[in-house]
N, CA, C and O atoms as a GROMACS GRO file, in nm:
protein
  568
    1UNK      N    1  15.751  12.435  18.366
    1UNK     CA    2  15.624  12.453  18.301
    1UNK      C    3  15.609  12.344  18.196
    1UNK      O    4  15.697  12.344  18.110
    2UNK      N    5  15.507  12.243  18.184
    2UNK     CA    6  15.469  12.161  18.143
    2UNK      C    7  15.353  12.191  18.010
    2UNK      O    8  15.235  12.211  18.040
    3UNK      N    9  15.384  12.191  17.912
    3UNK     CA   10  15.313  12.176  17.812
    3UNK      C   11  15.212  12.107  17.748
    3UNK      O   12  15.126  12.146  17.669
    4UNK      N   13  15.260  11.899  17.838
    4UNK     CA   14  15.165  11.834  17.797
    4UNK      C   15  15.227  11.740  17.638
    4UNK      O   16  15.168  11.674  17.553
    5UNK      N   17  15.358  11.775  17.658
    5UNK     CA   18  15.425  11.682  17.562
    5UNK      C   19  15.514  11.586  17.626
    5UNK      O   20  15.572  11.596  17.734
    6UNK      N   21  15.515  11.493  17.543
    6UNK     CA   22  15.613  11.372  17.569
    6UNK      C   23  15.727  11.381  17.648
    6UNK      O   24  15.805  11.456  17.589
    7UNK      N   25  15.786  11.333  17.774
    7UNK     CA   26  15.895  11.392  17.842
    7UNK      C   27  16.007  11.277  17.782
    7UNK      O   28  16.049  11.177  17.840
    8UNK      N   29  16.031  11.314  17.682
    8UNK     CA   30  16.190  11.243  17.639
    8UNK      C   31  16.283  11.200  17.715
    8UNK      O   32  16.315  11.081  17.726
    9UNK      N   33  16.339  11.305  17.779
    9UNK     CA   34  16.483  11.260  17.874
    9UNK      C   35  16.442  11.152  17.981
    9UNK      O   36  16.533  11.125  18.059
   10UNK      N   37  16.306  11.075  18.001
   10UNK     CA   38  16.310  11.018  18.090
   10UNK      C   39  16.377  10.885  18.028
   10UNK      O   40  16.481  10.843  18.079
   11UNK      N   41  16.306  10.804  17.896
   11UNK     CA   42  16.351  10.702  17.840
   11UNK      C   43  16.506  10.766  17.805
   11UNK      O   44  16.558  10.862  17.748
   12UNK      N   45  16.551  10.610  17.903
   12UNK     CA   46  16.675  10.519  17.892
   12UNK      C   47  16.761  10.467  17.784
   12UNK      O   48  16.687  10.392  17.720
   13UNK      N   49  16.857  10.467  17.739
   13UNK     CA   50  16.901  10.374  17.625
   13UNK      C   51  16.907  10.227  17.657
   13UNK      O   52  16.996  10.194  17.735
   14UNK      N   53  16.855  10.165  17.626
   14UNK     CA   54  16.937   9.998  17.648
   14UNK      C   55  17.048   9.987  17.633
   14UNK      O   56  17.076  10.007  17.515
   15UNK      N   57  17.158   9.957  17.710
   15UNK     CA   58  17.282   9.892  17.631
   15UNK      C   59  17.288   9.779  17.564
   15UNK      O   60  17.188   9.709  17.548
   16UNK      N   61  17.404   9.747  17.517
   16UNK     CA   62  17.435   9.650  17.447
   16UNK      C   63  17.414   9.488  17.578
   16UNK      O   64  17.422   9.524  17.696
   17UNK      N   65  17.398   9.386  17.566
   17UNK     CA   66  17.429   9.275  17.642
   17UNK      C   67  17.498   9.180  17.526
   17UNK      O   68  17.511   9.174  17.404
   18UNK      N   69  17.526   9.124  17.623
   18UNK     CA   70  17.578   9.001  17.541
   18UNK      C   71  17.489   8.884  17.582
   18UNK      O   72  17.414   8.873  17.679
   19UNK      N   73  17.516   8.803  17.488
   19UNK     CA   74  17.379   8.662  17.440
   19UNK      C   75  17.479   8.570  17.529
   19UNK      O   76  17.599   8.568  17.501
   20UNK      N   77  17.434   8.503  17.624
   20UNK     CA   78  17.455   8.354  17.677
   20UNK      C   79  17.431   8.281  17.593
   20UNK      O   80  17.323   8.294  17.536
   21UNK      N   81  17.526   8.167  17.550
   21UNK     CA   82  17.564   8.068  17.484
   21UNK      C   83  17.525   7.951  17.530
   21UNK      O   84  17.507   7.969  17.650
   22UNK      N   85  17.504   7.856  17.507
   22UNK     CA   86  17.502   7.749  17.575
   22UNK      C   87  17.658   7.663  17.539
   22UNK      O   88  17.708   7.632  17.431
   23UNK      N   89  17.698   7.646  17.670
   23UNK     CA   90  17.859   7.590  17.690
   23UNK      C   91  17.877   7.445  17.684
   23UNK      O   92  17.795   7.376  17.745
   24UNK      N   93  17.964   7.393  17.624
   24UNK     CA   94  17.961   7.242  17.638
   24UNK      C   95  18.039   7.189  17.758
   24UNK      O   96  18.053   7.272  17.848
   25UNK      N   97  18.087   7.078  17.777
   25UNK     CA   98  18.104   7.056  17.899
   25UNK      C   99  18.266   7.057  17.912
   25UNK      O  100  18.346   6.994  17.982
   26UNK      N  101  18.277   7.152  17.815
   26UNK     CA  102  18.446   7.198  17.828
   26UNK      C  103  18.462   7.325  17.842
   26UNK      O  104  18.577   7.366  17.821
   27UNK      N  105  18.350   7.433  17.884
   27UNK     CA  106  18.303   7.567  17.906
   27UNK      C  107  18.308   7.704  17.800
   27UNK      O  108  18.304   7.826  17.810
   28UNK      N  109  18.319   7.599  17.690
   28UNK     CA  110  18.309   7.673  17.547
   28UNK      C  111  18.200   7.660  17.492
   28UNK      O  112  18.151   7.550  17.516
   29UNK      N  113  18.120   7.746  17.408
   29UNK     CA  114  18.053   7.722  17.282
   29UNK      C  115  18.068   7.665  17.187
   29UNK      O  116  18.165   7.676  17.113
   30UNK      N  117  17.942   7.569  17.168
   30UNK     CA  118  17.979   7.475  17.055
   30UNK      C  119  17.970   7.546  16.947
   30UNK      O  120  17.879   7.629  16.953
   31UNK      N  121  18.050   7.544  16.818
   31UNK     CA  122  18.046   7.633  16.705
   31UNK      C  123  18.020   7.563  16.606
   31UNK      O  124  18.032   7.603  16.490
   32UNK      N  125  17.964   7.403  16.652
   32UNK     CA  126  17.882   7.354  16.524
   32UNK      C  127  17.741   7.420  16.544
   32UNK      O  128  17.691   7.494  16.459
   33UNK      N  129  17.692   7.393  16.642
   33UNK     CA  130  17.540   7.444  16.711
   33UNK      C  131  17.530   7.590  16.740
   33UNK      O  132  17.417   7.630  16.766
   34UNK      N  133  17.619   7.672  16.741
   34UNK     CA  134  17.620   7.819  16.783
   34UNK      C  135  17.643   7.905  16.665
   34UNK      O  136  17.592   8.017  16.657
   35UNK      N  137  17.725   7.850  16.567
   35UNK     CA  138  17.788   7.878  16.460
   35UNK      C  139  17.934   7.988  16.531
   35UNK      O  140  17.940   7.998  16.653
   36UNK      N  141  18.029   8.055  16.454
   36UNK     CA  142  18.160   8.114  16.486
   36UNK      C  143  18.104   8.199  16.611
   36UNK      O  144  17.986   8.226  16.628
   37UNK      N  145  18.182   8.227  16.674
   37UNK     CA  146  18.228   8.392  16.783
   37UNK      C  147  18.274   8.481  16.708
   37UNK      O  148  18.375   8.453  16.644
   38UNK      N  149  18.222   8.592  16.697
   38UNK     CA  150  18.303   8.725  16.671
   38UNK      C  151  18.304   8.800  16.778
   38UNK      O  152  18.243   8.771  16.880
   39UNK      N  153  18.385   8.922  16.762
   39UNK     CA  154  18.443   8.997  16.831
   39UNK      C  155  18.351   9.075  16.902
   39UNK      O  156  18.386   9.127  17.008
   40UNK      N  157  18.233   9.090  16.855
   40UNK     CA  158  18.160   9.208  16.854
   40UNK      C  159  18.023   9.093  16.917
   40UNK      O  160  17.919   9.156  16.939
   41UNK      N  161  18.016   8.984  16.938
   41UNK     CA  162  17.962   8.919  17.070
   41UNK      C  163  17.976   8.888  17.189
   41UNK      O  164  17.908   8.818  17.264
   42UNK      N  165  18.122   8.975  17.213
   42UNK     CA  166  18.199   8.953  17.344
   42UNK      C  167  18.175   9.086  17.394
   42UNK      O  168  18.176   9.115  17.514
   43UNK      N  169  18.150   9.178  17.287
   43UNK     CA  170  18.178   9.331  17.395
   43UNK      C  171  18.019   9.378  17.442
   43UNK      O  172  17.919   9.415  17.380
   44UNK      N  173  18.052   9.356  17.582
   44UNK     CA  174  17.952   9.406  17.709
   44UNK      C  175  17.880   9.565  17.702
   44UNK      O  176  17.774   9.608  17.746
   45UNK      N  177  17.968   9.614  17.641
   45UNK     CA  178  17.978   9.759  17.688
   45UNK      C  179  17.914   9.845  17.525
   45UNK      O  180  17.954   9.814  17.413
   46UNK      N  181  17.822   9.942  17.550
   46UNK     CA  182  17.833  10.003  17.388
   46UNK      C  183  17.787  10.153  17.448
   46UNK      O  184  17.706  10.167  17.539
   47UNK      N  185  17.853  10.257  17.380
   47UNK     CA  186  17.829  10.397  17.420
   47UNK      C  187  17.661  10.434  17.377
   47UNK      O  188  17.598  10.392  17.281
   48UNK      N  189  17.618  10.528  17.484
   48UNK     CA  190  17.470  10.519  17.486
   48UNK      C  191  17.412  10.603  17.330
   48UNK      O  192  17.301  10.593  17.277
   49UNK      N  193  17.523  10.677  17.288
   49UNK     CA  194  17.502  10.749  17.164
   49UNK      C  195  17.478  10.645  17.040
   49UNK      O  196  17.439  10.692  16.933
   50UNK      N  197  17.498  10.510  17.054
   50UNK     CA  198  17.471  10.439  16.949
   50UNK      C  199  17.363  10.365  16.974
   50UNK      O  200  17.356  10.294  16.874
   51UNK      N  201  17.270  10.336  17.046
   51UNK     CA  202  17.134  10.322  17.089
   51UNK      C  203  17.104  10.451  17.032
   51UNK      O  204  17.071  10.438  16.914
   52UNK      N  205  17.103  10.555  17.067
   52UNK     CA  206  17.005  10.696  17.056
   52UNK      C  207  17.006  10.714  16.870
   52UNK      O  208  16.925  10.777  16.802
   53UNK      N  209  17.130  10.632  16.820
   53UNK     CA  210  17.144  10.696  16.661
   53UNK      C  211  17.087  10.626  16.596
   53UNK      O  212  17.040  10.668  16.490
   54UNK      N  213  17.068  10.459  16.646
   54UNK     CA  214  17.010  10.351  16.601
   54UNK      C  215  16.870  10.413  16.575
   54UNK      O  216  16.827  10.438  16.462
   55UNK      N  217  16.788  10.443  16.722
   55UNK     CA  218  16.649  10.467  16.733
   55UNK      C  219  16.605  10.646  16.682
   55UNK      O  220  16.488  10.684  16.679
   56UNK      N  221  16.724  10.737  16.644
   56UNK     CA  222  16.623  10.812  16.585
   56UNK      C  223  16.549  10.824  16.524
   56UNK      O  224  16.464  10.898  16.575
   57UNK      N  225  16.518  10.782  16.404
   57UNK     CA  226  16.396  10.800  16.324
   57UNK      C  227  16.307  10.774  16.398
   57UNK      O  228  16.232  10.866  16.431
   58UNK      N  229  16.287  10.648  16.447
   58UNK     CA  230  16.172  10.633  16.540
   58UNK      C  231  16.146  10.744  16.672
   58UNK      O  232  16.042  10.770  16.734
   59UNK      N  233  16.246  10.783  16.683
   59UNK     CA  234  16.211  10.902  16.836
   59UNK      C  235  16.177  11.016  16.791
   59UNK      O  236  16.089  11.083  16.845
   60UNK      N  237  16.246  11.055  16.679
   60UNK     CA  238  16.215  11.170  16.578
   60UNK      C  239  16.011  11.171  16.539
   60UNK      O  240  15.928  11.260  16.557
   61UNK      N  241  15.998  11.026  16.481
   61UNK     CA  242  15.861  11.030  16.443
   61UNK      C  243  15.764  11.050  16.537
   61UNK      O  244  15.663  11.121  16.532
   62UNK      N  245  15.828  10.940  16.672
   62UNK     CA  246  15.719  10.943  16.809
   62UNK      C  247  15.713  11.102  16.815
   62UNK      O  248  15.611  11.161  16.780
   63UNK      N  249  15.838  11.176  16.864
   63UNK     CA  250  15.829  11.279  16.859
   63UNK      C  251  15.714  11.394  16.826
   63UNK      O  252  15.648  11.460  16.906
   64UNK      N  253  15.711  11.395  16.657
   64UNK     CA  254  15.622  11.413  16.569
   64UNK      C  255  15.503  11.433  16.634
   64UNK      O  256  15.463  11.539  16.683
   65UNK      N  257  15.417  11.266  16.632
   65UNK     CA  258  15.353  11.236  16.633
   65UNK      C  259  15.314  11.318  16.779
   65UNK      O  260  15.232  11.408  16.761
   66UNK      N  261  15.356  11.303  16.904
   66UNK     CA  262  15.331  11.368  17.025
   66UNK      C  263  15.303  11.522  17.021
   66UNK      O  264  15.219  11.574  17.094
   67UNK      N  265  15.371  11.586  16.940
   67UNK     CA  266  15.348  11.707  16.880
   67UNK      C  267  15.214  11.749  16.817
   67UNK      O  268  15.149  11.851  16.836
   68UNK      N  269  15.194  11.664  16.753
   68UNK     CA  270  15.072  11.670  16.645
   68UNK      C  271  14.961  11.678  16.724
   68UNK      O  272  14.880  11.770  16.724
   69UNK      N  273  14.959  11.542  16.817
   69UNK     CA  274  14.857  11.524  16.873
   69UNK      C  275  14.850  11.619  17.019
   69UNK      O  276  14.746  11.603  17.083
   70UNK      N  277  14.917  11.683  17.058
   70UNK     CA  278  14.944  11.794  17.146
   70UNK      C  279  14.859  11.980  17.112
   70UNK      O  280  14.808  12.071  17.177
   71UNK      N  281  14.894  11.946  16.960
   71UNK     CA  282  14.871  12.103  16.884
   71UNK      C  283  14.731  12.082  16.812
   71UNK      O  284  14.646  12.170  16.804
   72UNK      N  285  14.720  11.963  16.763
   72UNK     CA  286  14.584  11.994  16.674
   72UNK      C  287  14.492  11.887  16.701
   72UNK      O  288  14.388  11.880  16.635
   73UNK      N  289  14.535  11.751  16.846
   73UNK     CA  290  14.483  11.703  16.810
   73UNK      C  291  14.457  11.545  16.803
   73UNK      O  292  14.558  11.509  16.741
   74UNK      N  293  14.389  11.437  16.827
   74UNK     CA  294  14.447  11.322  16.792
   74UNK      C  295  14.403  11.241  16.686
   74UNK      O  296  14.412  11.119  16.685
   75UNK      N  297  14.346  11.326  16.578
   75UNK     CA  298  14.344  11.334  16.439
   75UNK      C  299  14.419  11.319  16.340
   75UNK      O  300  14.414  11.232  16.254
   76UNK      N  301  14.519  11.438  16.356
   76UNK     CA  302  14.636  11.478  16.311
   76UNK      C  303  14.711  11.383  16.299
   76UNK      O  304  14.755  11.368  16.185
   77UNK      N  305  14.761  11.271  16.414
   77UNK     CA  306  14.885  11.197  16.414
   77UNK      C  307  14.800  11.038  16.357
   77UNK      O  308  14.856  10.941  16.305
   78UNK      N  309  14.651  11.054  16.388
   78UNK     CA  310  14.592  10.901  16.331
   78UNK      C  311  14.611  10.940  16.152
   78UNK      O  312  14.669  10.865  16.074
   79UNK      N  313  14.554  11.058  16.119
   79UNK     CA  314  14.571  11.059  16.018
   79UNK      C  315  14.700  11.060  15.901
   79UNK      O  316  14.707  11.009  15.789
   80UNK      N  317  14.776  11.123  15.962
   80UNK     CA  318  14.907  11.053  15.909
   80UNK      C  319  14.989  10.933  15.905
   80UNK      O  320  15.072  10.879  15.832
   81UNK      N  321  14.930  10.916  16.014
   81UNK     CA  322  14.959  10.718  16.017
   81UNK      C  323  14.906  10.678  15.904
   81UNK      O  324  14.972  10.641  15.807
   82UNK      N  325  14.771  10.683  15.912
   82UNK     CA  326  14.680  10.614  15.814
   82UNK      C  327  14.740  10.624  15.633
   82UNK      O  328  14.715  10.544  15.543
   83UNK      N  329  14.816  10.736  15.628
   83UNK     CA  330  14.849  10.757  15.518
   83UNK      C  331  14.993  10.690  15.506
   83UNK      O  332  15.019  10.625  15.405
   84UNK      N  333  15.075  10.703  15.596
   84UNK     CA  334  15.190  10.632  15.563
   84UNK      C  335  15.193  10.502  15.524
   84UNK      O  336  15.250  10.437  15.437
   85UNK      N  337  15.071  10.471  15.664
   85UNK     CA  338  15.030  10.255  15.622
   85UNK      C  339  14.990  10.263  15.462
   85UNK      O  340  15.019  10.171  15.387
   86UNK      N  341  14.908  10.404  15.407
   86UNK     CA  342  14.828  10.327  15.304
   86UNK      C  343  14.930  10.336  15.230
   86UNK      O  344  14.945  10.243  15.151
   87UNK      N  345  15.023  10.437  15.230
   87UNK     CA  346  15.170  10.456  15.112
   87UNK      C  347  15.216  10.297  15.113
   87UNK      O  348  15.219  10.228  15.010
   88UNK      N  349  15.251  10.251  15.241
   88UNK     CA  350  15.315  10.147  15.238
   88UNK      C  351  15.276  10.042  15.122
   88UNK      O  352  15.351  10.000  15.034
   89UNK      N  353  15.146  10.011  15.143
   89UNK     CA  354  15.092   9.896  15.070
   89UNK      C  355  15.034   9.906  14.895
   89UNK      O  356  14.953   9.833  14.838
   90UNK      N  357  15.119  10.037  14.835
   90UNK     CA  358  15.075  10.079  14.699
   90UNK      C  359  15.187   9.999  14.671
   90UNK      O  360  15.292  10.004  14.734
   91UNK      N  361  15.162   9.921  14.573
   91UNK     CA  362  15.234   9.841  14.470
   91UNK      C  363  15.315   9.886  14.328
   91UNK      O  364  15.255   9.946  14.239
   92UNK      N  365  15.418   9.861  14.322
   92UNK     CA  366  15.488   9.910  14.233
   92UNK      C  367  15.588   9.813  14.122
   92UNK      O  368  15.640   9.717  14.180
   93UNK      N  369  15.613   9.822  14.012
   93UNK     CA  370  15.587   9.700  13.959
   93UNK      C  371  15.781   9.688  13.971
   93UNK      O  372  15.855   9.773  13.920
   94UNK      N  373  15.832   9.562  14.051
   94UNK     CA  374  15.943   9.519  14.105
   94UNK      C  375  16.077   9.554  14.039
   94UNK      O  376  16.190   9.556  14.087
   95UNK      N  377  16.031   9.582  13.910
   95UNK     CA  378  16.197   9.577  13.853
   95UNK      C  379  16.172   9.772  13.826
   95UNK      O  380  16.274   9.840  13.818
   96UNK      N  381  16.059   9.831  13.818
   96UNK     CA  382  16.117  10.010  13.840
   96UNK      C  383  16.140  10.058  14.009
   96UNK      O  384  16.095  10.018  14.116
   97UNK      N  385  16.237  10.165  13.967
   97UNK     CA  386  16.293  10.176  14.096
   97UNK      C  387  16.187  10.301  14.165
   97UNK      O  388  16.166  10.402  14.098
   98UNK      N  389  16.133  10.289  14.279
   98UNK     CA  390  16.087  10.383  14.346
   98UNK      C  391  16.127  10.461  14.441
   98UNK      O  392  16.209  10.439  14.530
   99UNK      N  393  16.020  10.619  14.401
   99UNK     CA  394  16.160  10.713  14.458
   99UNK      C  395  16.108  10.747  14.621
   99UNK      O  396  16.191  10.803  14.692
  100UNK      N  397  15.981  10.715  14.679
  100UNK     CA  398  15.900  10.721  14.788
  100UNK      C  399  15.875  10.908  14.810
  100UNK      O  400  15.853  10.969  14.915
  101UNK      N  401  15.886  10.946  14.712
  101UNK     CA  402  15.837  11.098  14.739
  101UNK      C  403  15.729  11.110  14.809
  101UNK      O  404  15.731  11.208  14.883
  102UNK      N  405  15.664  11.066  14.812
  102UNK     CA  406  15.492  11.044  14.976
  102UNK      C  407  15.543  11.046  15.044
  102UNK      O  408  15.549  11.150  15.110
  103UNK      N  409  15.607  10.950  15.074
  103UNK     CA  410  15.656  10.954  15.197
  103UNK      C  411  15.760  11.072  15.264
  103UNK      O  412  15.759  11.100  15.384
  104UNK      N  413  15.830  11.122  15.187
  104UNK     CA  414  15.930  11.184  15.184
  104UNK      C  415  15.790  11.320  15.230
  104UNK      O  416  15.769  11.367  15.342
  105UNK      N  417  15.748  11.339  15.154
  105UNK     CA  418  15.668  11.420  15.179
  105UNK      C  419  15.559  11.460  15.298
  105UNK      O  420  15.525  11.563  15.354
  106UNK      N  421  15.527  11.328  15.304
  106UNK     CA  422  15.441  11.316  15.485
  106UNK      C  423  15.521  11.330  15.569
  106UNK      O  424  15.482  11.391  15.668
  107UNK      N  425  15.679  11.275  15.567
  107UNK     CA  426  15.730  11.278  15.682
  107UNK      C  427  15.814  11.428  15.702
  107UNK      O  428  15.879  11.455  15.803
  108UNK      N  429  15.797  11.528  15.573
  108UNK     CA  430  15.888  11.642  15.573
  108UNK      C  431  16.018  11.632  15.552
  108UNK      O  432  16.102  11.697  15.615
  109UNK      N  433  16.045  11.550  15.460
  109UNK     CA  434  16.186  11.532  15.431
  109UNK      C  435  16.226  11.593  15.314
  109UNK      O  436  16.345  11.583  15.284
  110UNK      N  437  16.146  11.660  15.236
  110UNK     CA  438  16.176  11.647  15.102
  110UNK      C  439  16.232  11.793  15.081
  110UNK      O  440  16.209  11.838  14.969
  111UNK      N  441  16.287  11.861  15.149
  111UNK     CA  442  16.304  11.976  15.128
  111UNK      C  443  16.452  11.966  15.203
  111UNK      O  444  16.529  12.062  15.197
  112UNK      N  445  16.480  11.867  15.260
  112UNK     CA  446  16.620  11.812  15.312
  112UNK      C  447  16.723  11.769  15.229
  112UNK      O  448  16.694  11.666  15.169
  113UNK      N  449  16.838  11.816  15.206
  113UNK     CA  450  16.889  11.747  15.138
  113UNK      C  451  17.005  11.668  15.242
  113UNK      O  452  17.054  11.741  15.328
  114UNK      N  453  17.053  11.521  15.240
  114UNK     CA  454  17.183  11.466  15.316
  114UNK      C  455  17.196  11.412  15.203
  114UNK      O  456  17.162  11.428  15.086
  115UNK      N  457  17.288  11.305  15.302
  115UNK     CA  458  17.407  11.219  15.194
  115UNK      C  459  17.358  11.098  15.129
  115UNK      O  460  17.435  11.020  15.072
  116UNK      N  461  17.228  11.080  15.138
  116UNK     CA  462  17.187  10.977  15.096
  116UNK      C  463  17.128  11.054  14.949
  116UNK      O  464  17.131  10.996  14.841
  117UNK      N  465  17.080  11.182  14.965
  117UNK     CA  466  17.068  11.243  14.795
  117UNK      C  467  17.175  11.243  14.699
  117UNK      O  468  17.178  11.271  14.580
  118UNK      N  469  17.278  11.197  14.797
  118UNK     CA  470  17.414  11.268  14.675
  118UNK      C  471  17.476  11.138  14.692
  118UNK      O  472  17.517  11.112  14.579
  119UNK      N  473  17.510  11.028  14.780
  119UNK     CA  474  17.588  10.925  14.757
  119UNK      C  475  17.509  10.790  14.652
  119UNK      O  476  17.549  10.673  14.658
  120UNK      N  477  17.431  10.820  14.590
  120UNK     CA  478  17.344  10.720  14.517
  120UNK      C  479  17.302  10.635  14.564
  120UNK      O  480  17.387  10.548  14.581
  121UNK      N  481  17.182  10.602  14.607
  121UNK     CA  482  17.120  10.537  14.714
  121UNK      C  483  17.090  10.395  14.625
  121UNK      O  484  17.096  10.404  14.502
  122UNK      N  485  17.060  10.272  14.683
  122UNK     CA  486  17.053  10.178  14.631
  122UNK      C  487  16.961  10.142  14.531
  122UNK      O  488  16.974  10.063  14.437
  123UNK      N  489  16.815  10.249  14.584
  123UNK     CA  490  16.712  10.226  14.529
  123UNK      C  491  16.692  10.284  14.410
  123UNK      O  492  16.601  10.246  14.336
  124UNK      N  493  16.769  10.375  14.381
  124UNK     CA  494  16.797  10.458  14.257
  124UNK      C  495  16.901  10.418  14.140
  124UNK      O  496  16.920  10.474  14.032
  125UNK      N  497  16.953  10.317  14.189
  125UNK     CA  498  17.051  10.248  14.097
  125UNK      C  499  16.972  10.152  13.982
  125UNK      O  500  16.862  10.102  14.006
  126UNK      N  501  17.056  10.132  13.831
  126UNK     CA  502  17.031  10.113  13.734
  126UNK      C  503  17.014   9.963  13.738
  126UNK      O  504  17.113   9.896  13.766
  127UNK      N  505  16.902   9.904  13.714
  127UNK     CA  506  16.900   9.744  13.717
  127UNK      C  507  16.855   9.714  13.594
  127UNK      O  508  16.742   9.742  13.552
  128UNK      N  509  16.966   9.639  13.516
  128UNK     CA  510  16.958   9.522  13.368
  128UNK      C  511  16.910   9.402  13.476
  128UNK      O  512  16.960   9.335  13.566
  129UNK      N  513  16.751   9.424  13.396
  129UNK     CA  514  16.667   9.323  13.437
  129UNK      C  515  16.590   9.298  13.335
  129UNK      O  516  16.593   9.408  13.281
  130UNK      N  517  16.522   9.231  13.267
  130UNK     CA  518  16.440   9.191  13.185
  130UNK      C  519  16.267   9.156  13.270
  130UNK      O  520  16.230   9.052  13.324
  131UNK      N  521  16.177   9.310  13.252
  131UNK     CA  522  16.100   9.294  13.295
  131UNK      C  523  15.937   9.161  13.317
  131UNK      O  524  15.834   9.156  13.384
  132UNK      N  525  16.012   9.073  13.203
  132UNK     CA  526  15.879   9.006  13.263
  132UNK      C  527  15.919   8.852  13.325
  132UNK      O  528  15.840   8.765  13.364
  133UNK      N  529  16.071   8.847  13.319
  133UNK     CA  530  16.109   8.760  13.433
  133UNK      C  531  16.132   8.785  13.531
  133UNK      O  532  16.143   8.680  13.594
  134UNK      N  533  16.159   8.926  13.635
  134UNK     CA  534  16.124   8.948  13.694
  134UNK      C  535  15.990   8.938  13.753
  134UNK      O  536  15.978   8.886  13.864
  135UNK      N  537  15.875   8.990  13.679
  135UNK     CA  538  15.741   8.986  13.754
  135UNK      C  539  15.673   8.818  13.741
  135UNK      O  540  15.569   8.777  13.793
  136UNK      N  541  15.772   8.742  13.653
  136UNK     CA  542  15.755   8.610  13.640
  136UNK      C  543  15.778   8.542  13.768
  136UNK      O  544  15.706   8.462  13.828
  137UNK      N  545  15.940   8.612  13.809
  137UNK     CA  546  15.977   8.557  13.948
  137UNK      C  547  15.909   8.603  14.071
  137UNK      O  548  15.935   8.547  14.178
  138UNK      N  549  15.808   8.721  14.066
  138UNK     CA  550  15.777   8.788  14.144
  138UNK      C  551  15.650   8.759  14.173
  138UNK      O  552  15.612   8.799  14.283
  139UNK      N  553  15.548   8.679  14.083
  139UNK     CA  554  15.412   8.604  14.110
  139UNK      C  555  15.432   8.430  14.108
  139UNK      O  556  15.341   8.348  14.098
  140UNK      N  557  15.572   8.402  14.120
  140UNK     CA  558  15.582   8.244  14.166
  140UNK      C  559  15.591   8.178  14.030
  140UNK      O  560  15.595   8.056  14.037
  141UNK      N  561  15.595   8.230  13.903
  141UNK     CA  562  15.583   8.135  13.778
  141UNK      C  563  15.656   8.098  13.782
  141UNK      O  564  15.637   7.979  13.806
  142UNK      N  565  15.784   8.126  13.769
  142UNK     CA  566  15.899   8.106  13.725
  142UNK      C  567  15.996   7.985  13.828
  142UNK      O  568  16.111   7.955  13.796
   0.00000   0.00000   0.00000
């Protein structure tokens, strides 16, 4: 029985690939032009659970959004867009730290607590800054 919502389990994870190099004519990568190899450009293979953990938020929101517009609507999910874009582009003056409670709030988070409330998140940390060289550096004067 079909509801008329988003069928999830069909999308795939991508795996991991690995990047072709361009080889010199000794069948290595040049590492002036390529810069170093690491370890973690050789491995082919990546478990599909780290694609799926990468992209939750985003599958979580599509999610959402498919919901919304399923139950009330395709109102519902424009209009919360519209509000997140407009959150996005409110300006805040560079050297205070912002706590994004809107957002937190549009997206239903705020009643969540994880580890990002309790391990001190970056954005909440104490910055010795001297506010008007900052906004000096922040409109090009400086």
């Amino acid at each position: 029985m079909s509801f008329g919502f988003q069928d999830v389990s069909k999308t795939e994870p991508a795996g991991c690939t690995t990047q072709a190099k361009k080889m010199t004519a000794f069948g290595i990568p040049d590492p002036m032009t390529d810069g170093l190899n690491s370890v973690r450009d050789n491995i082919g293979f990546c478990h599909p659970l780290e694609q799926t953990e990468k992209n939750y938020v985003a599958n979580l929101d599509n999610m959402n959004m498919a919901m919304l517009k399923n139950t009330q609507g395709l109102h519902a999910p424009l209009r919360l867009a519209m509000e997140l874009k407009a959150f996005e582009n409110v300006g805040r003056l560079p050297f205070l730290p912002s706590s994004n409670l809107h957002r937190e709030v549009l997206r239903g988070e705020d009643d969540r607590i994880d580890f990002t409330d309790i391990l001190h998140p970056p954005e909440m940390s104490e910055r010795m800054a001297m506010p008007h060289a900052v906004m000096e550096h922040k409109l090009g004067i400086l």
